[in-house]
The first five atom37 places (N, CA, C, CB, O) and aatype in JSON, in Angstrom:
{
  "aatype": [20, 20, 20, 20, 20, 20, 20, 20, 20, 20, 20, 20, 20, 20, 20, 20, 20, 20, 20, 20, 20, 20, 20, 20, 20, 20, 20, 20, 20, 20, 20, 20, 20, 20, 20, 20, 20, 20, 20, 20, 20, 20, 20, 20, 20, 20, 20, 20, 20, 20, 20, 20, 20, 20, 20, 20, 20, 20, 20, 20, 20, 20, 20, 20, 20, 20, 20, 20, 20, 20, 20, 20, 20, 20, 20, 20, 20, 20, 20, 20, 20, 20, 20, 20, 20, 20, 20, 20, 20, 20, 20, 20, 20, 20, 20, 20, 20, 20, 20, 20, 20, 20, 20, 20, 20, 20, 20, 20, 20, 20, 20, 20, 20, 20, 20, 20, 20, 20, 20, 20, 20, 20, 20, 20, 20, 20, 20, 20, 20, 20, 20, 20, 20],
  "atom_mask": [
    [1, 1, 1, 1, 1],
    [1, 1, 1, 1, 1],
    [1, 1, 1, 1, 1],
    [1, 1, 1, 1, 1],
    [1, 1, 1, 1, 1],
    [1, 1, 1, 1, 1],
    [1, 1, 1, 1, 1],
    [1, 1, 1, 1, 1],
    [1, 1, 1, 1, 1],
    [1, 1, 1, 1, 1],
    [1, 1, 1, 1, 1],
    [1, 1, 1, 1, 1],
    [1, 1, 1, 1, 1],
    [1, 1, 1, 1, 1],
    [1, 1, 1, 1, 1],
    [1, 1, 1, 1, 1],
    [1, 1, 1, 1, 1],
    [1, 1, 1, 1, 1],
    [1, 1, 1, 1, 1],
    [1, 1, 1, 1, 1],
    [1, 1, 1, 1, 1],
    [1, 1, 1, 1, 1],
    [1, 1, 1, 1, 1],
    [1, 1, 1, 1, 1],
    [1, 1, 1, 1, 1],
    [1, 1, 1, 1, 1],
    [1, 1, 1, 1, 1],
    [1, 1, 1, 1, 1],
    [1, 1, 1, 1, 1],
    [1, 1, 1, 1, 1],
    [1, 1, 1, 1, 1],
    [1, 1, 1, 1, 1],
    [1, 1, 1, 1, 1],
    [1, 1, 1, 1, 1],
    [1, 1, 1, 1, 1],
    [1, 1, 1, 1, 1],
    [1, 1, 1, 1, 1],
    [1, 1, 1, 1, 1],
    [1, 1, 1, 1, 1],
    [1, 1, 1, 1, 1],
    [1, 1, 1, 1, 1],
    [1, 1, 1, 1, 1],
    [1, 1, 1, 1, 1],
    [1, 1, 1, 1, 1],
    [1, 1, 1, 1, 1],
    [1, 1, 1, 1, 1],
    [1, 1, 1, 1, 1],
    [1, 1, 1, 1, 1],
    [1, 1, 1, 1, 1],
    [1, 1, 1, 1, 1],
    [1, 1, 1, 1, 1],
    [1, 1, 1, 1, 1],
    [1, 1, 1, 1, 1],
    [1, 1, 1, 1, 1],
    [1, 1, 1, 1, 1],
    [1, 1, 1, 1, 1],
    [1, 1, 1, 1, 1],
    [1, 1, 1, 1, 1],
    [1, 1, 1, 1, 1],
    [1, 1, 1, 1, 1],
    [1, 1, 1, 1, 1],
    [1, 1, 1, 1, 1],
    [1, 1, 1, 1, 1],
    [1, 1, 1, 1, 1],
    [1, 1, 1, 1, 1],
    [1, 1, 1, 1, 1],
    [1, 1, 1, 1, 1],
    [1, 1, 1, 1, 1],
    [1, 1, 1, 1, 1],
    [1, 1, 1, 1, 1],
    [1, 1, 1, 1, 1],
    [1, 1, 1, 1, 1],
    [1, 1, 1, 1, 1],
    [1, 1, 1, 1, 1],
    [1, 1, 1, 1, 1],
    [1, 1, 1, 1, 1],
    [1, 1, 1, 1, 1],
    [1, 1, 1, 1, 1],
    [1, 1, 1, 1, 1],
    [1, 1, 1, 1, 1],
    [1, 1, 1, 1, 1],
    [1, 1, 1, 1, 1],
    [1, 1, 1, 1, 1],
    [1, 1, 1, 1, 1],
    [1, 1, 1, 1, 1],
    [1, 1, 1, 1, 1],
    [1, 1, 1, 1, 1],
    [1, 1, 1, 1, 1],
    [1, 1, 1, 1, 1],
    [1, 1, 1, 1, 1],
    [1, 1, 1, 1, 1],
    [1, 1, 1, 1, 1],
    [1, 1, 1, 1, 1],
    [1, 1, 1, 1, 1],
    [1, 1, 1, 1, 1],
    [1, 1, 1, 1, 1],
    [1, 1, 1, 1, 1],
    [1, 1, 1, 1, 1],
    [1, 1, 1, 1, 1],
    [1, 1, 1, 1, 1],
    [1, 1, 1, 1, 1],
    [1, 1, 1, 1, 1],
    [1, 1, 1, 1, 1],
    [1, 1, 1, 1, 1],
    [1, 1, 1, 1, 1],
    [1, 1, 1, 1, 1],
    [1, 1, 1, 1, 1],
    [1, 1, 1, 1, 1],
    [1, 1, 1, 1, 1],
    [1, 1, 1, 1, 1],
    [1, 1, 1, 1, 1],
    [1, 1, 1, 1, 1],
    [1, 1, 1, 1, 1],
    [1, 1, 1, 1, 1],
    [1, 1, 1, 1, 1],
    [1, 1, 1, 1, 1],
    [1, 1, 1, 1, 1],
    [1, 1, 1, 1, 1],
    [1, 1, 1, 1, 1],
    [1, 1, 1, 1, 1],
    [1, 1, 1, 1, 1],
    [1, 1, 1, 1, 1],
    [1, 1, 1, 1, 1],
    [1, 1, 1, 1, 1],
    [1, 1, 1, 1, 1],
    [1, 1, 1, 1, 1],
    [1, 1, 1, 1, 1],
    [1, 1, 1, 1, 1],
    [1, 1, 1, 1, 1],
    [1, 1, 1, 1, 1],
    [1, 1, 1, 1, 1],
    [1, 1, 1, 1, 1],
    [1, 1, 1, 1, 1]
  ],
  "atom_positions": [
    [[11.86, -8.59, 3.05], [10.67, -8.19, 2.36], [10.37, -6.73, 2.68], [9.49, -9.09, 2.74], [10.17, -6.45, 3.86]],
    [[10.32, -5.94, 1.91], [9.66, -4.35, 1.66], [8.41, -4.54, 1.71], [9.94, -3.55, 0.25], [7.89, -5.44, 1.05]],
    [[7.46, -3.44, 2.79], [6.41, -2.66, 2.29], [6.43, -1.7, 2.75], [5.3, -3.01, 2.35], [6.91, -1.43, 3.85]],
    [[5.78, -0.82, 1.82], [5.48, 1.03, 1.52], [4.4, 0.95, 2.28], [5.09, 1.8, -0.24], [3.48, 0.16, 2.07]],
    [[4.44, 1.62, 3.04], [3.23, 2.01, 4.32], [2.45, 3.53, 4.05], [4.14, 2.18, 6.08], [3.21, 4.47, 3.85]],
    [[1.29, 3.75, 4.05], [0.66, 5.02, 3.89], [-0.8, 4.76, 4.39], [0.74, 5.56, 2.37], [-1.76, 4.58, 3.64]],
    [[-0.84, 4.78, 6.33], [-1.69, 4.3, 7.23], [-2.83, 5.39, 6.73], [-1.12, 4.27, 8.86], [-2.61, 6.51, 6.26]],
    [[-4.09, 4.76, 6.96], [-5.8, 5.5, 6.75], [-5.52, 6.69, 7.58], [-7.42, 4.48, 7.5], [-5.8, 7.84, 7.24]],
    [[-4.9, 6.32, 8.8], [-4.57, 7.46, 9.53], [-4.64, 8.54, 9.95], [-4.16, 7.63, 9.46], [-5.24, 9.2, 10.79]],
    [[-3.27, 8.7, 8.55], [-2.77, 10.15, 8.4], [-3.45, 10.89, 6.9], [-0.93, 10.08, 8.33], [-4.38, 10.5, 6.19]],
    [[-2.73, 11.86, 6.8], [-3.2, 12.33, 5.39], [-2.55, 11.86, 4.18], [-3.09, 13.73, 5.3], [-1.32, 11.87, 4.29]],
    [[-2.8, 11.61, 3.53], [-1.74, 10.95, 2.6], [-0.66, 12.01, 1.59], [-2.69, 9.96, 1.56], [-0.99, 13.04, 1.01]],
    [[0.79, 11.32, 1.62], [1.79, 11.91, 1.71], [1.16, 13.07, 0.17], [3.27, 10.75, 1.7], [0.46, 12.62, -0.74]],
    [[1.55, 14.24, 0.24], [0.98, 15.45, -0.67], [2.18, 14.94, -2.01], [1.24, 17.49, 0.22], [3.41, 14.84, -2.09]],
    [[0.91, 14.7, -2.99], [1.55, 14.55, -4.7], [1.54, 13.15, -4.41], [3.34, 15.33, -5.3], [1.11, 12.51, -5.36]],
    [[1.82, 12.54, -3.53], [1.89, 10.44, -3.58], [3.49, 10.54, -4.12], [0.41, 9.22, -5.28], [3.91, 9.62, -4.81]],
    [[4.23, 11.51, -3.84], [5.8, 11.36, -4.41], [6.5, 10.23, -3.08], [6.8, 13.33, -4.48], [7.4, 9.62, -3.64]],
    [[6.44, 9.92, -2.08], [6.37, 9.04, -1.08], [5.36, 8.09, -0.49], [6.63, 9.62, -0.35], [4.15, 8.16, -0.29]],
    [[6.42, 7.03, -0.25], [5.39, 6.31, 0.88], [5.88, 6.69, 2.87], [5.63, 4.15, 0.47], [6.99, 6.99, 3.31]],
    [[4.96, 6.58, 3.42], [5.02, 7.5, 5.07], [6.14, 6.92, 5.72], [3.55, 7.29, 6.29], [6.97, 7.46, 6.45]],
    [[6.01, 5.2, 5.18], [6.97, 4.26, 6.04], [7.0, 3.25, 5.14], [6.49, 3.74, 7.57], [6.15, 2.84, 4.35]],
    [[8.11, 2.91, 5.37], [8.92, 1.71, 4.93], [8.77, 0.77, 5.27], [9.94, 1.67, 5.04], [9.4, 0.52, 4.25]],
    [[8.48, -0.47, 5.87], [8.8, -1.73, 6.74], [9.72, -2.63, 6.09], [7.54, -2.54, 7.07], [9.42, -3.05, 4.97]],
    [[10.81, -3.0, 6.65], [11.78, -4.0, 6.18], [11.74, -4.89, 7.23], [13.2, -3.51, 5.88], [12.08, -4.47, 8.33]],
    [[11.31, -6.27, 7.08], [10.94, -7.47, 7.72], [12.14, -8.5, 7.56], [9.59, -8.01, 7.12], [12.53, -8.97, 6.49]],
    [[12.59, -8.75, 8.68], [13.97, -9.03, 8.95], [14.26, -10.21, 10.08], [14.6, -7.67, 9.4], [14.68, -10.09, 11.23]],
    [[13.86, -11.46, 9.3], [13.64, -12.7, 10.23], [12.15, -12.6, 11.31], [15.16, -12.79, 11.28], [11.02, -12.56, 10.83]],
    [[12.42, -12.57, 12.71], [11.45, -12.21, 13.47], [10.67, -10.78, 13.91], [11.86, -12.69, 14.32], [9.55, -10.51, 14.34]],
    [[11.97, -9.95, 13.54], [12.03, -8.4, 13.41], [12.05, -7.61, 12.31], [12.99, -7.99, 13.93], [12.48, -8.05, 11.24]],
    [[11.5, -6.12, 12.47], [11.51, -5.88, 11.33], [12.16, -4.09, 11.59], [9.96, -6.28, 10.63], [12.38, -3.78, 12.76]],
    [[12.38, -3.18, 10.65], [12.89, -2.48, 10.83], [11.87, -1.55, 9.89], [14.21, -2.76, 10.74], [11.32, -1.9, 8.85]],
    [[11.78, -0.5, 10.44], [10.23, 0.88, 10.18], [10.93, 2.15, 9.5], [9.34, 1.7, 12.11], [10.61, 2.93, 10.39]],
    [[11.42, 2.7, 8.88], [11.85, 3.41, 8.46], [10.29, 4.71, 8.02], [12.8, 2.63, 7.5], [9.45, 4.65, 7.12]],
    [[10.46, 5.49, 8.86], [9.02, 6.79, 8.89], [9.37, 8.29, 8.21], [8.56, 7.28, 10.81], [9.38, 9.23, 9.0]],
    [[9.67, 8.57, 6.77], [9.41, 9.58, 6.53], [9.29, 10.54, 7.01], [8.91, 9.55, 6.21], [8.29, 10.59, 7.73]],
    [[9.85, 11.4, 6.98], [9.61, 13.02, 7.76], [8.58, 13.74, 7.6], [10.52, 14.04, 7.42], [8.42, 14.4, 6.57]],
    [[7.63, 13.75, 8.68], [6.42, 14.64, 8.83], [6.18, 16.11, 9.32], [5.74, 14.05, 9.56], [6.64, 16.52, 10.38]],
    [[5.65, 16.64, 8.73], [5.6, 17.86, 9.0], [4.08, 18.25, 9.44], [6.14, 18.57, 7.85], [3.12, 17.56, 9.09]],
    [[3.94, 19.49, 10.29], [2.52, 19.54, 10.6], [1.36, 19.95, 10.03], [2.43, 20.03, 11.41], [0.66, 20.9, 10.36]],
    [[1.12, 18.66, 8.53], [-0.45, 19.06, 8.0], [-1.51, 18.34, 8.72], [-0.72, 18.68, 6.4], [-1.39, 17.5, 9.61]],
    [[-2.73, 18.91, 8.08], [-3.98, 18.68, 8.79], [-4.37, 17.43, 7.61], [-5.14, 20.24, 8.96], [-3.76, 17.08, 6.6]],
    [[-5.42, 17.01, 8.11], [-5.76, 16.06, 6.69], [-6.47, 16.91, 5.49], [-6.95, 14.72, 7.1], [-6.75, 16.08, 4.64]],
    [[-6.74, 17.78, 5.19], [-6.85, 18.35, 4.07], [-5.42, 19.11, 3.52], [-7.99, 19.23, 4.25], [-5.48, 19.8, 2.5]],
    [[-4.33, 18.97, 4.15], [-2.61, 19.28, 3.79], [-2.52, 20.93, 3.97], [-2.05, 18.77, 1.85], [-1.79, 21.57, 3.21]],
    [[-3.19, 21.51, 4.85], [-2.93, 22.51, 5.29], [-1.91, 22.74, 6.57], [-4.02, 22.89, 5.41], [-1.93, 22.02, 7.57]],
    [[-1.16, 23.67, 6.41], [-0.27, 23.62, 7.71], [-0.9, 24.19, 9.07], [1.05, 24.48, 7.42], [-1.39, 25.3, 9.29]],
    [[-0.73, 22.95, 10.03], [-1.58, 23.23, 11.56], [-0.59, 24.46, 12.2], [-1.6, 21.52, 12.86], [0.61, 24.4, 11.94]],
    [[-0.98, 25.31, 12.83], [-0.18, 25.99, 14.12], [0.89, 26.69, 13.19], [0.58, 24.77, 15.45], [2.08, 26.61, 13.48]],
    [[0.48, 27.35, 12.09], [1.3, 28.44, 11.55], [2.28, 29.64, 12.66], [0.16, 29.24, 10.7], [1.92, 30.58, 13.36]],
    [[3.2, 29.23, 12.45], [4.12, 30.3, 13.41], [4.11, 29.84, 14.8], [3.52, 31.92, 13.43], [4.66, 30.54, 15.66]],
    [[3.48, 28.64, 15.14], [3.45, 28.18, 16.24], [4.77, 26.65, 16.97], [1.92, 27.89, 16.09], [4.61, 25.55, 17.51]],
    [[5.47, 27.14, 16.71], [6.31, 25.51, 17.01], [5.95, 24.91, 17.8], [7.63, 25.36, 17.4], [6.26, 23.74, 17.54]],
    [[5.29, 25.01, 18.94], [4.67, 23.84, 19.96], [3.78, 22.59, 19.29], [3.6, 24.64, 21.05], [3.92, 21.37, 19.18]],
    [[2.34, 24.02, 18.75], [1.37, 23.15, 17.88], [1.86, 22.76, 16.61], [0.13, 23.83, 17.6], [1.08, 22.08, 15.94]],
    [[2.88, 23.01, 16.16], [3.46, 21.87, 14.98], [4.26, 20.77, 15.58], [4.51, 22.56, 13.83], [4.26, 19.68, 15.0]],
    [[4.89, 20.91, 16.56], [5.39, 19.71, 17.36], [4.57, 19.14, 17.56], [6.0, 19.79, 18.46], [4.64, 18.08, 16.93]],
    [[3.27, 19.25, 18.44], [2.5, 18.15, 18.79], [1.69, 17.58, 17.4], [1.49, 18.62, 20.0], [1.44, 16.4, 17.17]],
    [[1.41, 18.53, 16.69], [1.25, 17.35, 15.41], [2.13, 16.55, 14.56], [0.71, 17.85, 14.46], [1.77, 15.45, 14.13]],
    [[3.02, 16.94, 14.37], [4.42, 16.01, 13.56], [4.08, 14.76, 14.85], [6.68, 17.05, 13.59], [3.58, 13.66, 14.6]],
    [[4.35, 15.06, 15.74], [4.85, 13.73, 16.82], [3.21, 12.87, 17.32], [5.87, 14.63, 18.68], [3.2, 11.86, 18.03]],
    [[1.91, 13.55, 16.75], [0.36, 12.83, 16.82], [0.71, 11.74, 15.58], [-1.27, 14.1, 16.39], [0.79, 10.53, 15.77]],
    [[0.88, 12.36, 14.38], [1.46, 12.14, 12.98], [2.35, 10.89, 13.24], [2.36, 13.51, 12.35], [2.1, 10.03, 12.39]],
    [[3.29, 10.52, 14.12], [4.32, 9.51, 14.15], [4.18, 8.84, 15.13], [5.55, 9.88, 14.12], [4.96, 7.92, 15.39]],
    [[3.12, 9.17, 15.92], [2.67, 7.83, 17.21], [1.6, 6.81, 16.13], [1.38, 8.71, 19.1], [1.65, 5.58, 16.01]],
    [[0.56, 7.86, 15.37], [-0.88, 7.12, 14.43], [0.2, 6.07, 13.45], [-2.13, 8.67, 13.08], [-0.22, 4.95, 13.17]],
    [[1.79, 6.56, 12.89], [2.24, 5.52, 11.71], [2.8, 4.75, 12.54], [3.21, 5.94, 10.45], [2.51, 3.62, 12.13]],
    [[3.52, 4.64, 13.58], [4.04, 3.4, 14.39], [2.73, 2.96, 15.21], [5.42, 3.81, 15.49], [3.21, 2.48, 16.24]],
    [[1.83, 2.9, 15.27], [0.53, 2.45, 16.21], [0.03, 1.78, 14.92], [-0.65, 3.82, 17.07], [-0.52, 0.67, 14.96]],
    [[0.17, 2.31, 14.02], [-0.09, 1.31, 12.51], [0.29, -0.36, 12.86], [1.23, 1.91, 10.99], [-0.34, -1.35, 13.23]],
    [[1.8, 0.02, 12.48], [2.45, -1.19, 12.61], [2.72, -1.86, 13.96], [3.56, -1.01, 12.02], [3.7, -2.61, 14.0]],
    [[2.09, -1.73, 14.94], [2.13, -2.39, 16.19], [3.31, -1.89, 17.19], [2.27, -3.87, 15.89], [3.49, -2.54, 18.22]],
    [[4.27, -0.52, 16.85], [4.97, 0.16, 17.14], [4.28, 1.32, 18.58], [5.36, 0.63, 15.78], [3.15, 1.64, 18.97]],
    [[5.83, 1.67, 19.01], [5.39, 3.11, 19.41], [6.81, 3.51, 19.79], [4.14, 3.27, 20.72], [7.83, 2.82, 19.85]],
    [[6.61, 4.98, 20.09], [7.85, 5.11, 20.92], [9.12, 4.33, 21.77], [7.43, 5.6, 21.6], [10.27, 4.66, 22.06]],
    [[8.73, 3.76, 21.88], [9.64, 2.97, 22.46], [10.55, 2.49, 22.2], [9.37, 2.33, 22.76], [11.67, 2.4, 22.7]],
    [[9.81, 1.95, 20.9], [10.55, 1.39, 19.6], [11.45, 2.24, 18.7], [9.56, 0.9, 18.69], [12.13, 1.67, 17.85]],
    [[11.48, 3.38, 18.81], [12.01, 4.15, 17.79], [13.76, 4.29, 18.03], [11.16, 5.63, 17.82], [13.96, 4.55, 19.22]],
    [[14.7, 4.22, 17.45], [16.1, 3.68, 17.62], [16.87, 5.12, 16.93], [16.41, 1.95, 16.67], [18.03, 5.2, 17.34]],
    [[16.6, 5.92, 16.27], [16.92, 6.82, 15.69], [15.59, 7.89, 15.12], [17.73, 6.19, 14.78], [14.57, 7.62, 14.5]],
    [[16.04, 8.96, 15.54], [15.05, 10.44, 15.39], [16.03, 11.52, 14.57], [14.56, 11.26, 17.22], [17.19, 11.8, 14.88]],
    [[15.39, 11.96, 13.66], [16.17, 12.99, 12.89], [14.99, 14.0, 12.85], [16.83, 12.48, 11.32], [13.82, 13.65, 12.66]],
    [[15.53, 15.71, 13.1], [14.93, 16.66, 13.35], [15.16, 18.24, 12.5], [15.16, 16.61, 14.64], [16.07, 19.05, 12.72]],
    [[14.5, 18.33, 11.9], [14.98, 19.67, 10.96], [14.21, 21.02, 11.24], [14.72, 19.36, 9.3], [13.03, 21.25, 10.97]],
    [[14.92, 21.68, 11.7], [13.9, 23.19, 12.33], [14.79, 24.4, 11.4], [14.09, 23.63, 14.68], [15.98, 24.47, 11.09]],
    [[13.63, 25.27, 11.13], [13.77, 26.94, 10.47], [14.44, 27.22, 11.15], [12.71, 28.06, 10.36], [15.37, 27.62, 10.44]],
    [[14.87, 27.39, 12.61], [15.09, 28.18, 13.67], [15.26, 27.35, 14.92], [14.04, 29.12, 13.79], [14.46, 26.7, 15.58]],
    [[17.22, 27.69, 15.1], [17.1, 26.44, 16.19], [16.79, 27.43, 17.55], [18.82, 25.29, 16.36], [16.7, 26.81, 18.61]],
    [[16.61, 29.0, 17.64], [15.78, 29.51, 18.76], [14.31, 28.82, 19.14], [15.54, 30.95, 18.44], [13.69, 28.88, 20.2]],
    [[14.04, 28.28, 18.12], [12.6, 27.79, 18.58], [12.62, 25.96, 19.47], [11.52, 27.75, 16.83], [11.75, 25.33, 20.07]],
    [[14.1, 25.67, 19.11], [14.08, 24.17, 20.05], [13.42, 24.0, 21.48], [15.58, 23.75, 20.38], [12.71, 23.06, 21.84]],
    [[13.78, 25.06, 22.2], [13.14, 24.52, 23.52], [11.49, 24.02, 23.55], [13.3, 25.75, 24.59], [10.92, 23.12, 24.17]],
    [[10.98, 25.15, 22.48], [9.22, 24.26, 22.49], [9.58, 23.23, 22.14], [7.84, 24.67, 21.46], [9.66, 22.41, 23.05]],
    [[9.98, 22.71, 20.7], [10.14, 21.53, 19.98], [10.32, 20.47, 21.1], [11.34, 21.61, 18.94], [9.42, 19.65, 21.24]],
    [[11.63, 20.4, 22.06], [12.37, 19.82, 22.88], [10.84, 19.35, 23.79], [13.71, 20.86, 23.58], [10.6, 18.18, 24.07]],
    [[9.9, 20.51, 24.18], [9.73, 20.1, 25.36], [8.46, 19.36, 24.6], [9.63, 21.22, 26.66], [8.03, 18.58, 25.45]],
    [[7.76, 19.25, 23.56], [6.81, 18.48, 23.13], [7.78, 17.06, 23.21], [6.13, 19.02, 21.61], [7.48, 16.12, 23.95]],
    [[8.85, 17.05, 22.42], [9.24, 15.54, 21.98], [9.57, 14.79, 23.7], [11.0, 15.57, 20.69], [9.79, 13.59, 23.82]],
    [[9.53, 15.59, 24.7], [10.01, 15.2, 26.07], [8.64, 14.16, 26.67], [10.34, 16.79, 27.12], [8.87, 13.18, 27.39]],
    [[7.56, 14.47, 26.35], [6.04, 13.81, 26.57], [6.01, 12.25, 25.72], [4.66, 15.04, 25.78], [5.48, 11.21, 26.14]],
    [[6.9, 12.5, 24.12], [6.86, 11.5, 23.91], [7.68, 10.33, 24.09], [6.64, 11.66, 23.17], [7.37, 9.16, 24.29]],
    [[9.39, 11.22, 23.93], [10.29, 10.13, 23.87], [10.55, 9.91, 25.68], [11.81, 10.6, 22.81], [11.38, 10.72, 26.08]],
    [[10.04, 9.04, 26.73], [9.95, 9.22, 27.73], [11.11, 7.87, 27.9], [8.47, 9.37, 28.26], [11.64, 8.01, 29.0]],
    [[11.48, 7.07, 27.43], [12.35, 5.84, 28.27], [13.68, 6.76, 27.02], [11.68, 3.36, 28.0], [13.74, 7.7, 26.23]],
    [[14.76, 5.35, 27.75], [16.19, 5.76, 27.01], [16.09, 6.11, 25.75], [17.2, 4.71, 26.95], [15.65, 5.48, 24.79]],
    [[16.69, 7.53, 25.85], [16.91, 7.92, 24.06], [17.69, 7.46, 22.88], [17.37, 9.05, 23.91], [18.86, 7.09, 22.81]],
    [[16.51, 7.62, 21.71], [17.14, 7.11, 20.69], [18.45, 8.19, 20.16], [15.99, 6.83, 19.6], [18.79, 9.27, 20.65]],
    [[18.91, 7.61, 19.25], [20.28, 8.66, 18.47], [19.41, 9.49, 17.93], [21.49, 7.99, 17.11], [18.29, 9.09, 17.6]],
    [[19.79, 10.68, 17.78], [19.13, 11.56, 17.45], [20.06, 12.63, 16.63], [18.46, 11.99, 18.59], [21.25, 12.8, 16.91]],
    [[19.35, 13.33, 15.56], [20.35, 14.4, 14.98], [19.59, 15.29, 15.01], [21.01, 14.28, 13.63], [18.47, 14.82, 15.2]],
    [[19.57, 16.54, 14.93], [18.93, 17.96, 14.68], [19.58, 19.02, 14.23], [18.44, 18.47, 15.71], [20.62, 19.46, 14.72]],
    [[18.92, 19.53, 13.15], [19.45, 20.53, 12.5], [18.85, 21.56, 11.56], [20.23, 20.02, 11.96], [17.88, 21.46, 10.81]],
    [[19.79, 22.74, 11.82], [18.94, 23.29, 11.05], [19.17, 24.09, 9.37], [18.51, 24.11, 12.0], [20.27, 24.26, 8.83]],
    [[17.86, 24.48, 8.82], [17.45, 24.57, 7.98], [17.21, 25.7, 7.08], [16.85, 24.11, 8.26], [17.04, 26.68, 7.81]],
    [[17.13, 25.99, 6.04], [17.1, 27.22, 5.75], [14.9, 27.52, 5.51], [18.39, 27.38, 4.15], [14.18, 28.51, 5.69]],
    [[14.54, 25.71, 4.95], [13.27, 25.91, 4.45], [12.88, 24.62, 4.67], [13.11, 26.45, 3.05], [13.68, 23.71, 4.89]],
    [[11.49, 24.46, 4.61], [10.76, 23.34, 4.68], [10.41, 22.98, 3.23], [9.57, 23.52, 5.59], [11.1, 23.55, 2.38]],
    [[9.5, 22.17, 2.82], [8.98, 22.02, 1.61], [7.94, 22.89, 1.87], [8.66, 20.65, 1.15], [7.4, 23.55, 0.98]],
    [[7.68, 22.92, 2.85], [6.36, 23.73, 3.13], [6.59, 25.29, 3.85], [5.4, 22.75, 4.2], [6.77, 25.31, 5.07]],
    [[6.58, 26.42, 3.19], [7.15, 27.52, 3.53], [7.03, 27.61, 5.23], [6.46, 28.69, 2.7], [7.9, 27.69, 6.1]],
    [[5.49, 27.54, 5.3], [5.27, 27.63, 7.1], [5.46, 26.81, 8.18], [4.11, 27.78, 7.43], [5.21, 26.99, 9.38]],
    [[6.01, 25.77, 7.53], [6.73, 24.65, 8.13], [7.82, 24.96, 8.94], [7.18, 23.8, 7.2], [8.9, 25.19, 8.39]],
    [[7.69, 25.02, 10.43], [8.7, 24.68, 11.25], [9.95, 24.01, 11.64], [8.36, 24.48, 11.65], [11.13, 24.32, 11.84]],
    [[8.8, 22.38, 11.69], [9.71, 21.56, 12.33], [9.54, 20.01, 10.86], [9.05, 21.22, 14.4], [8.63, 19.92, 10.03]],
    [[10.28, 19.41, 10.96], [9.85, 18.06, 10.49], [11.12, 16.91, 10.85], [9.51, 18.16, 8.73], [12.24, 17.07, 11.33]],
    [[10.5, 15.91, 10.44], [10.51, 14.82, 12.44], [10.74, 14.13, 11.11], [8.75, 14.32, 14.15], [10.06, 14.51, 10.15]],
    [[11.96, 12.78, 10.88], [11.57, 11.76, 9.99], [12.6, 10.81, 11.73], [12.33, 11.83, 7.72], [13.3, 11.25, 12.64]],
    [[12.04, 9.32, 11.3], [12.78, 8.54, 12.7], [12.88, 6.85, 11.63], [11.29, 8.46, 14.77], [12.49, 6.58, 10.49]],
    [[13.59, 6.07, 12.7], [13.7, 4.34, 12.9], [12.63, 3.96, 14.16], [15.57, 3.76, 13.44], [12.15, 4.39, 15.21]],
    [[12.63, 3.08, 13.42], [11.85, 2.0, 14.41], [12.33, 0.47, 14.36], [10.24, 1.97, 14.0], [12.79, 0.01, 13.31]],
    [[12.22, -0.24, 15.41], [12.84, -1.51, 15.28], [11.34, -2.31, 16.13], [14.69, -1.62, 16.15], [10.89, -1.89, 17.2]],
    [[10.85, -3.32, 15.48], [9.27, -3.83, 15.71], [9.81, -5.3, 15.88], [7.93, -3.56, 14.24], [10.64, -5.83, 15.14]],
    [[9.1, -5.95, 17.14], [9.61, -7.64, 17.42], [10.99, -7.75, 17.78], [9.49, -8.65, 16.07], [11.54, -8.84, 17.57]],
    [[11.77, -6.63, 18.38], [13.32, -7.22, 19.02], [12.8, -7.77, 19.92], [14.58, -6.26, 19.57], [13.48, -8.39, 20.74]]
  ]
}
């Protein structure tokens, strides 16, 4: 069973061309599939312009509020995919996602980018989640 997730939360995804998260419910477990967030505010302005720290800590506020939705958190997350302007700017990125992803790491990819959807866009974070293993 599918549902399209778009928690009170957050801001809701800009144009409604997406839903935030996926949930695929899978016997006792289910599997979270989270859209790639980038750091808007709830009026869809970009937080921490030129700042990669303060867009890290919002992309990753942004993806604790949609897995805290679904009874998730970090913990849970099984795969992280990471897209940066500028991979000189990883070590901030790195050291925000270090606060969150704190037990064994998920697979992870990172890479980089020429552009965001959002010109001042930094970083954007899409991940897995696995809920009830």
């Amino acid at each position: 069973m599918l549902t399209r997730l778009d928690p009170a939360t957050v801001p809701p995804p800009p144009g409604g061309w997406y839903s935030h998260a996926v949930r695929v419910d899978i016997g006792a477990a289910a599997l979270l599939f989270v859209s790639g967030q980038v750091a808007l505010d709830d009026d869809g302005a970009v937080v921490g312009v030129g700042d990669m720290a303060g867009q890290a800590q919002r992309v990753f506020t942004l993806l604790e509020r949609i897995l805290a939705d679904q009874g998730a958190g970090f913990g849970d997350v099984v795969s992280i995919r990471t897209f940066v302007t500028d991979m000189a700017l990883l070590p901030a990125y790195g050291a925000v996602r270090a606060k969150y992803l704190t037990g064994p790491p998920p697979t992870s990819t990172t890479v980089e980018v020429s552009r965001l959807f959002r010109p001042e866009a930094l970083v954007e974070v899409d991940l897995v989640a696995v809920i009830g293993a």
